[in-house]
Residue frames relative to the residue before (quaternion, step in Angstrom):
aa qw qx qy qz dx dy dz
X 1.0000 0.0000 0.0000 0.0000 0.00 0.00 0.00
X 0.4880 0.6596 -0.3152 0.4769 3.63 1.08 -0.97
X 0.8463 0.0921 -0.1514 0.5024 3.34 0.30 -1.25
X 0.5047 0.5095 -0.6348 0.2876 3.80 0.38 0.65
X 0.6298 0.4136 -0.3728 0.5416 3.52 1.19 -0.74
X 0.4902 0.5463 -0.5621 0.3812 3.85 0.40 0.06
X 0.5417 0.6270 -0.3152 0.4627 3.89 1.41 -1.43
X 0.6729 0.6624 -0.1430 0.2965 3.14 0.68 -1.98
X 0.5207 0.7601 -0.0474 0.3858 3.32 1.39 -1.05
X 0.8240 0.3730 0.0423 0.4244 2.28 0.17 -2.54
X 0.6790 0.6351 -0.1222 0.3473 3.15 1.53 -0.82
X 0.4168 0.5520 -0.2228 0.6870 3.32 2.00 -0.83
X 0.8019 0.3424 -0.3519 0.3403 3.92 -0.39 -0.85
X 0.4700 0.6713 -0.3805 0.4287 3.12 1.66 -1.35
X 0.6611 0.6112 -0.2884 0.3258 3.74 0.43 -1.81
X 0.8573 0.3984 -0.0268 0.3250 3.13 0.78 -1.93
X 0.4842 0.5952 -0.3939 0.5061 3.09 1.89 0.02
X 0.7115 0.4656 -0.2632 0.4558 3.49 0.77 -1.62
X 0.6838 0.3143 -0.4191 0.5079 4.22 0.68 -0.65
X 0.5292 0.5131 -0.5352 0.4126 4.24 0.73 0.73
X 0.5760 0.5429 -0.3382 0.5090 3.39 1.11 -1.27
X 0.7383 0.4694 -0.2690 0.4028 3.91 0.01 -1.24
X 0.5194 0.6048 -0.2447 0.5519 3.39 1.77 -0.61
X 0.6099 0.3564 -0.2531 0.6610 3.98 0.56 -1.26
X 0.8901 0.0465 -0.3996 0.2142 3.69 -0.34 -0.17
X 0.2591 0.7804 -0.4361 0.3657 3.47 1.12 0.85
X 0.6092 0.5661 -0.0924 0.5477 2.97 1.65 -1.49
X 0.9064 0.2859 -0.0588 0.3053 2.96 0.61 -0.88
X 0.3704 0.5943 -0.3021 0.6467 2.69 2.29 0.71
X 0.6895 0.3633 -0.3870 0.4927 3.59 1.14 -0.36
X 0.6740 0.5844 -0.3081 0.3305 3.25 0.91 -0.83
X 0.6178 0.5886 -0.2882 0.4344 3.66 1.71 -0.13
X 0.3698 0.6854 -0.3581 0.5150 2.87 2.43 -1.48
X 0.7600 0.4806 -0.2747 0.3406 3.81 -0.13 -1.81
X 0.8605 0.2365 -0.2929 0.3431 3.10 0.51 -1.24
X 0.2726 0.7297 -0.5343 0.3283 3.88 1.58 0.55
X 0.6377 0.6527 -0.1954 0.3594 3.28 1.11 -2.21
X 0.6847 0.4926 -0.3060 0.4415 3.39 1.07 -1.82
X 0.6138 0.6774 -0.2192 0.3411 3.52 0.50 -1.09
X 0.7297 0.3701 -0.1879 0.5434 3.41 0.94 -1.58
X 0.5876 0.3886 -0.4310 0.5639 4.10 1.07 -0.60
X 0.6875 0.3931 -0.4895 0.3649 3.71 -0.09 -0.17
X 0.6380 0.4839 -0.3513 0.4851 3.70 1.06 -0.96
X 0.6209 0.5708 -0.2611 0.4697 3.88 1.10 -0.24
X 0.5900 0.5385 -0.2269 0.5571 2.84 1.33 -0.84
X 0.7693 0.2420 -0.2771 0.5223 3.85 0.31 -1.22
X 0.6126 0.5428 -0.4336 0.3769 3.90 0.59 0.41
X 0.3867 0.6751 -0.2520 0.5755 3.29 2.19 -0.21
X 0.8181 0.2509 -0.1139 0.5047 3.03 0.66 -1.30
X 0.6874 0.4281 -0.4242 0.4053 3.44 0.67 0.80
X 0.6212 0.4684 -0.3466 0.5240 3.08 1.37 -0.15
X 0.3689 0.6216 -0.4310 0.5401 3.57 1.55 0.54
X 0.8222 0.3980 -0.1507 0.3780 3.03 0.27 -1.53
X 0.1984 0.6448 -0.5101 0.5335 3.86 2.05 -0.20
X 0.9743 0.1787 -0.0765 0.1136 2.48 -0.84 -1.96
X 0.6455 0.0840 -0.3045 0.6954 3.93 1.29 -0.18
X 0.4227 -0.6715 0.5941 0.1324 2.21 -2.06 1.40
X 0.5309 -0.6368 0.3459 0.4393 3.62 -0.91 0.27
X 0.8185 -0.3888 0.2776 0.3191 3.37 -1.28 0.43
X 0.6271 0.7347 -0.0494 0.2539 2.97 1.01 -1.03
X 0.6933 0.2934 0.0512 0.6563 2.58 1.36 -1.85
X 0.6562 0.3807 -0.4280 0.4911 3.60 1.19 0.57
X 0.4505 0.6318 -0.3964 0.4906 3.28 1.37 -0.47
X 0.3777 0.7731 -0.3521 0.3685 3.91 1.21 -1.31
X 0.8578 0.4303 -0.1325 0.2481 3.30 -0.10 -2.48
X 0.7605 0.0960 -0.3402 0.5446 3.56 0.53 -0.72
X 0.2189 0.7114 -0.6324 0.2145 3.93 0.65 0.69
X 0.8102 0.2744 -0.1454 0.4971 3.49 0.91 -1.07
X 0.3532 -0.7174 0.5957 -0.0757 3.05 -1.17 2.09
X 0.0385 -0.6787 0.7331 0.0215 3.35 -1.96 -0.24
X 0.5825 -0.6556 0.4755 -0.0687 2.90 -1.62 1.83
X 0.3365 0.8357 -0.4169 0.1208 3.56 0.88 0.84
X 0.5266 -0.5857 0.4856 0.3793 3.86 -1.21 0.20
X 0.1169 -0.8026 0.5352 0.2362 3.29 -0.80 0.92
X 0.4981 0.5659 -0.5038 0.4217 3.77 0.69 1.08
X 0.7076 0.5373 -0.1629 0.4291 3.54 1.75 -0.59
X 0.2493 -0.8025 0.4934 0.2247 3.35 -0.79 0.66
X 0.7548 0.1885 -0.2390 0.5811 3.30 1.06 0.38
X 0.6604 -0.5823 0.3202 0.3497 3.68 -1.27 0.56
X 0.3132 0.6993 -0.5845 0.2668 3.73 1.64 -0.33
X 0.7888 0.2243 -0.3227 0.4726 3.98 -0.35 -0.31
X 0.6800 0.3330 -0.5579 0.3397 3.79 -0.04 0.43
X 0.4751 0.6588 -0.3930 0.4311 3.42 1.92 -0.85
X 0.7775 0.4065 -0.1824 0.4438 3.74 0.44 -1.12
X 0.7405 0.2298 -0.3609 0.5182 3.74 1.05 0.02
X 0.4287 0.7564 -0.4728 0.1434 4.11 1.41 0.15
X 0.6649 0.4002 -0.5133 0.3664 3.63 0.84 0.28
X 0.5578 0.5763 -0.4785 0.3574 3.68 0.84 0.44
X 0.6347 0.6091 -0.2637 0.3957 2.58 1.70 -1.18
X 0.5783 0.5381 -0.1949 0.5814 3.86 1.32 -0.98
X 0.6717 0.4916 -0.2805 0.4780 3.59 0.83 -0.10
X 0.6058 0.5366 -0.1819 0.5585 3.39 1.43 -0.82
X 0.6061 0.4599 -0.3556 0.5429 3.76 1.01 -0.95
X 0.7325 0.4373 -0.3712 0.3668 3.44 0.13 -2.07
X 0.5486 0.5793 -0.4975 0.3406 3.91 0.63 -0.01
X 0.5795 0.5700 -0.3922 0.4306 3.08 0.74 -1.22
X 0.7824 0.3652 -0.3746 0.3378 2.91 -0.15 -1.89
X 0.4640 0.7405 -0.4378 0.2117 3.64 0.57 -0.81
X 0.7824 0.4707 -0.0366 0.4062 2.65 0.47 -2.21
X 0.7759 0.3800 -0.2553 0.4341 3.34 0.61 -0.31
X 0.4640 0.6989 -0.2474 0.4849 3.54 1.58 0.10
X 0.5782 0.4437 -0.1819 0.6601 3.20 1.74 -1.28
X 0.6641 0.5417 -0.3238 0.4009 3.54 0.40 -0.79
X 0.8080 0.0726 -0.0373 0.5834 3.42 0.74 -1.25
X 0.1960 -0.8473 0.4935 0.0153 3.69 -0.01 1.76
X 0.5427 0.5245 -0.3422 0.5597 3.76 1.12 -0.32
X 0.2086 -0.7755 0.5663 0.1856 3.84 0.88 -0.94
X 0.4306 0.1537 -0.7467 -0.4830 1.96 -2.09 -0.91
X 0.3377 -0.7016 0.6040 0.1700 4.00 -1.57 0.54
X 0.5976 -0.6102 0.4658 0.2314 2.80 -1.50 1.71
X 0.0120 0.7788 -0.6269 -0.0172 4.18 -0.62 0.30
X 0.0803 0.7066 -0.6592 0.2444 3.70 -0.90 1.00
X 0.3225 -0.6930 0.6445 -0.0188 3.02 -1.63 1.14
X 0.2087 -0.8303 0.5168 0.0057 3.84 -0.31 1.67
X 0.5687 0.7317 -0.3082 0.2152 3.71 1.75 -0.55
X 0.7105 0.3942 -0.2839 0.5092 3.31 0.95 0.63
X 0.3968 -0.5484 0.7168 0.1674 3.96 -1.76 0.92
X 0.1246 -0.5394 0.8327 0.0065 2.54 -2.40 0.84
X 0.7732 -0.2007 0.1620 0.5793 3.77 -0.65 0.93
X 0.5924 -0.5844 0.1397 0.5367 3.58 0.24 1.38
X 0.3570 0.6575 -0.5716 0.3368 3.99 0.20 0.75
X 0.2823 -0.7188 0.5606 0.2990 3.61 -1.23 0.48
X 0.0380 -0.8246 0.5388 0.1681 3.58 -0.93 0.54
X 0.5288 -0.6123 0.5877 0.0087 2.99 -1.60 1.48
X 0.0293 -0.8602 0.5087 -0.0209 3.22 -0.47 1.58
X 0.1878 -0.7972 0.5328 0.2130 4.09 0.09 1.00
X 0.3962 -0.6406 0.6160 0.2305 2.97 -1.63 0.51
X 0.8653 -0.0478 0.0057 0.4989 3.66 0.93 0.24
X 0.6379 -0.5813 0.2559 0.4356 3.50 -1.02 0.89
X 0.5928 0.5578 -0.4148 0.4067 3.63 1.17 -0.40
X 0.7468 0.3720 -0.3219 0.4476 3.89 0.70 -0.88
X 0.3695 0.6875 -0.4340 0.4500 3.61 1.17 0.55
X 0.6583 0.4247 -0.2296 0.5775 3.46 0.59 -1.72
X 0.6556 0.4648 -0.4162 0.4253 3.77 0.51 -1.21
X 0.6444 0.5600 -0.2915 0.4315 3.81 0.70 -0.76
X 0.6043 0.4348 -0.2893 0.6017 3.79 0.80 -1.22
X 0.5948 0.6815 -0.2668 0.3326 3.92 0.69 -0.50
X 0.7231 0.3887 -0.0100 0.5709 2.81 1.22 -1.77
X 0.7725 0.3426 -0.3377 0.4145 3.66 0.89 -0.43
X 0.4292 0.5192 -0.4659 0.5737 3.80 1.57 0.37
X 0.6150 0.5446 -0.4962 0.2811 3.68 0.45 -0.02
X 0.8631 0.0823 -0.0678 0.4937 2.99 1.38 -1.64
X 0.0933 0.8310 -0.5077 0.2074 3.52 1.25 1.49
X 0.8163 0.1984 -0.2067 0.5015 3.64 0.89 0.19
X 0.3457 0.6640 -0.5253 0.4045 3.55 1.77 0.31
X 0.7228 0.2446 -0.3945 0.5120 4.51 0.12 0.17
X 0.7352 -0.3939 0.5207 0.1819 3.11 -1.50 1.21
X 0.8050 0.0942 0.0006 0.5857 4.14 -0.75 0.67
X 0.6105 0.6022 -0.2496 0.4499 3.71 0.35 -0.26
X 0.2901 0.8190 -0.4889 0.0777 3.06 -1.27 0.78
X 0.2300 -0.9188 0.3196 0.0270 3.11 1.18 2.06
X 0.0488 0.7657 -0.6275 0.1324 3.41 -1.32 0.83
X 0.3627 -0.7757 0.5122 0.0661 3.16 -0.60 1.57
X 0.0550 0.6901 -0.7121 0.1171 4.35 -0.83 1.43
X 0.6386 -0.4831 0.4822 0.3553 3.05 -1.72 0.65
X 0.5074 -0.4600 0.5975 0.4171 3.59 -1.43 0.63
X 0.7165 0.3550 -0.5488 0.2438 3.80 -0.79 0.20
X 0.5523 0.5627 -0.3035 0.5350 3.38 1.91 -0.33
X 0.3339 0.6773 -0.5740 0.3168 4.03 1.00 0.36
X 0.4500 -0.6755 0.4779 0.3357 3.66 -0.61 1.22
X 0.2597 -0.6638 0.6569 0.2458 4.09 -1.35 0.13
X 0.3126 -0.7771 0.5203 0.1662 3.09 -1.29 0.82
X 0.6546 -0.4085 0.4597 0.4396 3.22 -1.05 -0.93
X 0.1572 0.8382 -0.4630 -0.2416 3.42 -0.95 0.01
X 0.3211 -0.8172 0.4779 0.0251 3.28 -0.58 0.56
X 0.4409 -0.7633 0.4706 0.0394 3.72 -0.50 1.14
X 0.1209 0.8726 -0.4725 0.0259 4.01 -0.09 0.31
X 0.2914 -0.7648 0.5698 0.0745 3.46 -0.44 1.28
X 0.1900 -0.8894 0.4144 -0.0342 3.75 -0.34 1.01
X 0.2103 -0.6849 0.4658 0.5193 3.68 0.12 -0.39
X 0.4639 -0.5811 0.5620 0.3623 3.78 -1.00 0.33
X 0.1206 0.5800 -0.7921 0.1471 2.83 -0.60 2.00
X 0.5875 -0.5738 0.5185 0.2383 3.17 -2.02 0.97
X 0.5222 0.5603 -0.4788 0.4291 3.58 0.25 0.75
X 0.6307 -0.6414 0.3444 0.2686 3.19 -1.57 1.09
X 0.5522 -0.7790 0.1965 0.2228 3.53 -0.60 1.05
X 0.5198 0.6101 -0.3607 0.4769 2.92 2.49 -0.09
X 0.5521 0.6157 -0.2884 0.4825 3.58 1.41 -0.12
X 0.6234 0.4006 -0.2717 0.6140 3.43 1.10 -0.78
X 0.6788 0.3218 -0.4661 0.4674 3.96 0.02 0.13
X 0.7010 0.4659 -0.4074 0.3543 3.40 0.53 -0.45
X 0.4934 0.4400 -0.4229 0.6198 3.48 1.57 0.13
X 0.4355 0.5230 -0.5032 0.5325 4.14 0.51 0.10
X 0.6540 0.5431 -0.3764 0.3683 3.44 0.37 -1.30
X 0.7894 0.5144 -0.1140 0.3151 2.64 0.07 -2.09
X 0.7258 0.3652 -0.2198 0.5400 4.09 0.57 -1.52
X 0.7572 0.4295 -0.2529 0.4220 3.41 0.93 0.18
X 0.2614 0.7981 -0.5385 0.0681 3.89 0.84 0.31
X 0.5848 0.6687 -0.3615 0.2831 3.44 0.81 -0.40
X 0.4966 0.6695 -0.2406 0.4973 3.08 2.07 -0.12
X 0.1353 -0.7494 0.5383 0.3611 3.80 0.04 0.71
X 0.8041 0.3352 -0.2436 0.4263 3.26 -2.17 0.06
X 0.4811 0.5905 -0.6059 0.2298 4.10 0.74 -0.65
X 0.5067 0.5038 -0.5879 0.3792 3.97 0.42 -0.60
X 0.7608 0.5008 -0.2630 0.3183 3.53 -0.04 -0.79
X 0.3739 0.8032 -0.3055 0.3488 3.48 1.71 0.03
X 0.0668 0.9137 -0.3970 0.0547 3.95 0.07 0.74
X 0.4191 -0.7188 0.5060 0.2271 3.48 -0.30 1.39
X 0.3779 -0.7548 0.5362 -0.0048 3.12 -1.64 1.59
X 0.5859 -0.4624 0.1978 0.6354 2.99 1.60 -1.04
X 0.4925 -0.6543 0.4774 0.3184 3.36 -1.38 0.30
X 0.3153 -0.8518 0.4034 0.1112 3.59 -0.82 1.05
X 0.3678 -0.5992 0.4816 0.5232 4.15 -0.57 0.58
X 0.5571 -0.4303 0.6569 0.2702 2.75 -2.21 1.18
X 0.2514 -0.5064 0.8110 0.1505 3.10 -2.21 0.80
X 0.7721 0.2358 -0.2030 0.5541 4.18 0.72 0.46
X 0.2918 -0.8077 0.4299 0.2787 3.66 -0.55 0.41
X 0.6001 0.6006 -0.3329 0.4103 3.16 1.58 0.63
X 0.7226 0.1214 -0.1739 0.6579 3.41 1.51 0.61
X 0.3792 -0.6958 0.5842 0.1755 3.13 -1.53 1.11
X 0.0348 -0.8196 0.5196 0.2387 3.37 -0.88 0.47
X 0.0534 -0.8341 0.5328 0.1329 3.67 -0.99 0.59
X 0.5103 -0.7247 0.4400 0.1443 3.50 -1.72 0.55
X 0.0126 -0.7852 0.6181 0.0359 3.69 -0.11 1.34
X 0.2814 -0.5761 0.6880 0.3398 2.54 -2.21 -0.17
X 0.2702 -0.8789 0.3881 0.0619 3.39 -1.16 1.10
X 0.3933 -0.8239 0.1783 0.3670 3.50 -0.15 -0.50
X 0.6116 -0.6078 0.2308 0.4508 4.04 -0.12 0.27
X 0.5381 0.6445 -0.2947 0.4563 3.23 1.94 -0.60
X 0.6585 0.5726 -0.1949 0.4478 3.68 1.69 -0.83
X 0.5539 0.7946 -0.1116 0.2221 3.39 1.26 -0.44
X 0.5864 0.5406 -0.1529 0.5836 2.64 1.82 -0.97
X 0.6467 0.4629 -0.2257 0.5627 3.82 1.13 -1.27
X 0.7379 0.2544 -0.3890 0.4894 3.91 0.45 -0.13
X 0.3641 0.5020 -0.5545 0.5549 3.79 1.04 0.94
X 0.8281 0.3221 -0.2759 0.3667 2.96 -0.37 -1.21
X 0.6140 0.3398 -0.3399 0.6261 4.20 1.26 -0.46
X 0.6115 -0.5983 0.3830 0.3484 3.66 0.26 1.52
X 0.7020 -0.4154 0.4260 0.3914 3.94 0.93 -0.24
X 0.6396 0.4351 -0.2574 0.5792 3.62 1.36 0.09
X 0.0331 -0.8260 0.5587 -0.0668 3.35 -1.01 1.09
X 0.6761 -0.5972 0.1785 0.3930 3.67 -0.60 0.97
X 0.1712 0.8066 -0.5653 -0.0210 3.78 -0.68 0.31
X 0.7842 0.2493 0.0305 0.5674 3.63 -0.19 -0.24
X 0.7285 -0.2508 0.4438 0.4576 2.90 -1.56 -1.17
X 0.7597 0.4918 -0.1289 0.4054 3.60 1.26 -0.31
X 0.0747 -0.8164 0.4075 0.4023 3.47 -0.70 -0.69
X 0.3757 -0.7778 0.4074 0.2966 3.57 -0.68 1.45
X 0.4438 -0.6669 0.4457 0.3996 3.25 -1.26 0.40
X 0.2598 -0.6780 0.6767 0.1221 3.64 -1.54 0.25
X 0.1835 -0.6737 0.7149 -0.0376 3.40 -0.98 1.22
X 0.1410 -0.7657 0.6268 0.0294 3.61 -1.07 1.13
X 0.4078 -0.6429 0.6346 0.1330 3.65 -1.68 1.30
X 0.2388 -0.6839 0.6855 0.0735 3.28 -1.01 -0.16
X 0.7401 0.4655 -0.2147 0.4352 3.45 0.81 -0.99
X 0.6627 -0.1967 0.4546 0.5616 3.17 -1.65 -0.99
X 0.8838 0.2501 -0.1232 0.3758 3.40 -0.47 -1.80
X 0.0753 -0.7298 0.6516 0.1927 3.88 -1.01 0.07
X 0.3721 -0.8088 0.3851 0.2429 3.38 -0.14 1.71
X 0.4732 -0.3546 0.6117 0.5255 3.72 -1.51 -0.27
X 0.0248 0.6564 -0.7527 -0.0440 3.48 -1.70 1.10
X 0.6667 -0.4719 0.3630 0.4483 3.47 -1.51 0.02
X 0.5915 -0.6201 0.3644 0.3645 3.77 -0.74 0.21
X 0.2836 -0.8313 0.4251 0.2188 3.51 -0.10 0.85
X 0.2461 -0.6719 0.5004 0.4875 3.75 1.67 -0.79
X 0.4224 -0.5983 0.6607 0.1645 3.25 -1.52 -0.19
X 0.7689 -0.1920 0.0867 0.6036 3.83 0.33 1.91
X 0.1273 0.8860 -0.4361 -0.0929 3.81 0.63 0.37
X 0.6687 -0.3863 0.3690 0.5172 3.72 -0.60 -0.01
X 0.5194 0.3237 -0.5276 0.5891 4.35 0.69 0.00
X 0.6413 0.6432 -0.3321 0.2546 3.47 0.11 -0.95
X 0.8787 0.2256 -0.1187 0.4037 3.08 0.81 -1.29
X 0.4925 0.4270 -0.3900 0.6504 3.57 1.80 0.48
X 0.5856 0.3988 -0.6522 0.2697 3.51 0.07 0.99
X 0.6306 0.4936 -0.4385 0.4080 3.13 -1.60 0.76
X 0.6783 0.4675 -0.2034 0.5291 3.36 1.46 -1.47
X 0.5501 -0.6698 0.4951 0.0600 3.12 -1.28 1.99
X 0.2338 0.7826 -0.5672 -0.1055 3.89 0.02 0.71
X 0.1997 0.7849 -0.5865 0.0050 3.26 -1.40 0.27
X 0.3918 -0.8362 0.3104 0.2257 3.34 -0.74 0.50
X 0.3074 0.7051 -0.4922 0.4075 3.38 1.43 1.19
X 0.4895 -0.6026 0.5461 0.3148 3.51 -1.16 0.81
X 0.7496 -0.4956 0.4111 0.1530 2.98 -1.92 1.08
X 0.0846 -0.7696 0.6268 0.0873 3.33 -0.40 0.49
């Protein structure tokens, strides 16, 4: 008897242990269930919120776009005259701002960053819609203070685009601001060419011609159609390849009148003159 109720016993705790255990992991199967759920709405949630944030952009960073401006002539098609008067012109502002900094010592001050070009333009970055107005302020003061000039302040996405235009030279050893100004010059028949403005000089793909990168103008376009695209240099004529766009890809070298070119027509043979 002793030991059936000893069984008896053993058999009750046995029960009540295993229907606690089956209990803790019931529990603790929902509580993983929950926190699975919690997890997947928060991970739903912060993919919500990034595909907000995709799509609107903050204020800021539109406020940003027409923040940055440019100083252009409105008689000029290119920036050659604000480029060639911009430290008077930067002297004439930094007064303003000066002067009006001292004046108003509590502020708030206009603040703006000028250290950077856009297609030879300078661009004027504001720190806020106020140092804009202060800026559109300052350049109606001195929009008629330079001789030939007439400054006028547009958003940098309004900088005009030029042409560009690609120029295969022979590789003479002479600076390259000297060689366009002979372009200029053997070429007047070209409207607007004065206004023509070296981008940079590009690596030869041949060591028998230099090529370089202008900007040109829309007024010139027609006259290098009609001159098949070749304009006077040398003893030759080099060839010019016109952009339209933003970019002016890398092309093969075309030469400039090559050596097929210039033996056609020409009779060769190796009988004696008569």
């Amino acid at each position: 008897m002793a030991m059936v109720e000893e069984y008896e016993k053993f058999q009750t705790e046995r029960t009540a242990t295993m229907g606690s255990s089956e209990t803790q992991k019931r529990n603790r199967s929902q509580n993983e269930s929950g926190n699975a759920a919690d997890r997947k709405r928060l991970k739903q949630g912060d993919v919500a919120e990034s595909a907000t944030s995709t799509k609107h952009r903050y204020f800021s960073d539109v406020a940003r776009d027409h923040l940055q401006t440019s100083i252009i002539d409105e008689g000029s098609i290119t920036p050659l005259a604000v480029q060639q008067k911009w430290v008077e012109i930067d002297v004439r502002l930094s007064y303003l701002v000066t002067d009006y900094v001292l004046d108003n010592p509590e502020g708030p001050h206009p603040e703006f960053d000028s250290s950077e070009s856009l297609r030879g333009y300078r661009v004027i970055k504001c720190a806020d819609q106020f140092s804009l107005d202060f800026l559109a302020g300052c350049v109606a003061k001195i929009c008629d203070a330079f001789e030939g000039l007439k400054l006028k302040l547009i958003p940098a996405k309004d900088i005009p685009r030029r042409p560009r235009a690609r120029i295969w030279l022979p590789p003479i050893a002479e600076p390259v601001e000297k060689l366009l100004r002979c372009i200029k010059l053997h070429n007047k028949n070209i409207p607007a060419i004065d206004e023509w403005e070296l981008i940079k000089v590009e690596e030869p793909r041949k060591p028998t011609n230099k090529p370089i990168l202008l900007a040109v103008c829309s007024e010139s376009l027609e006259a290098l159609a009609e001159a098949d695209y070749k304009i006077r240099f040398g003893i030759r004529k080099a060839k010019v390849r016109v952009f339209l766009g933003e970019v002016s890809p890398v092309e093969e070298d075309p030469g400039v009148d090559g050596a097929g070119e210039l033996l056609m027509g020409v009779k060769l043979s190796d009988e004696p003159d008569q």
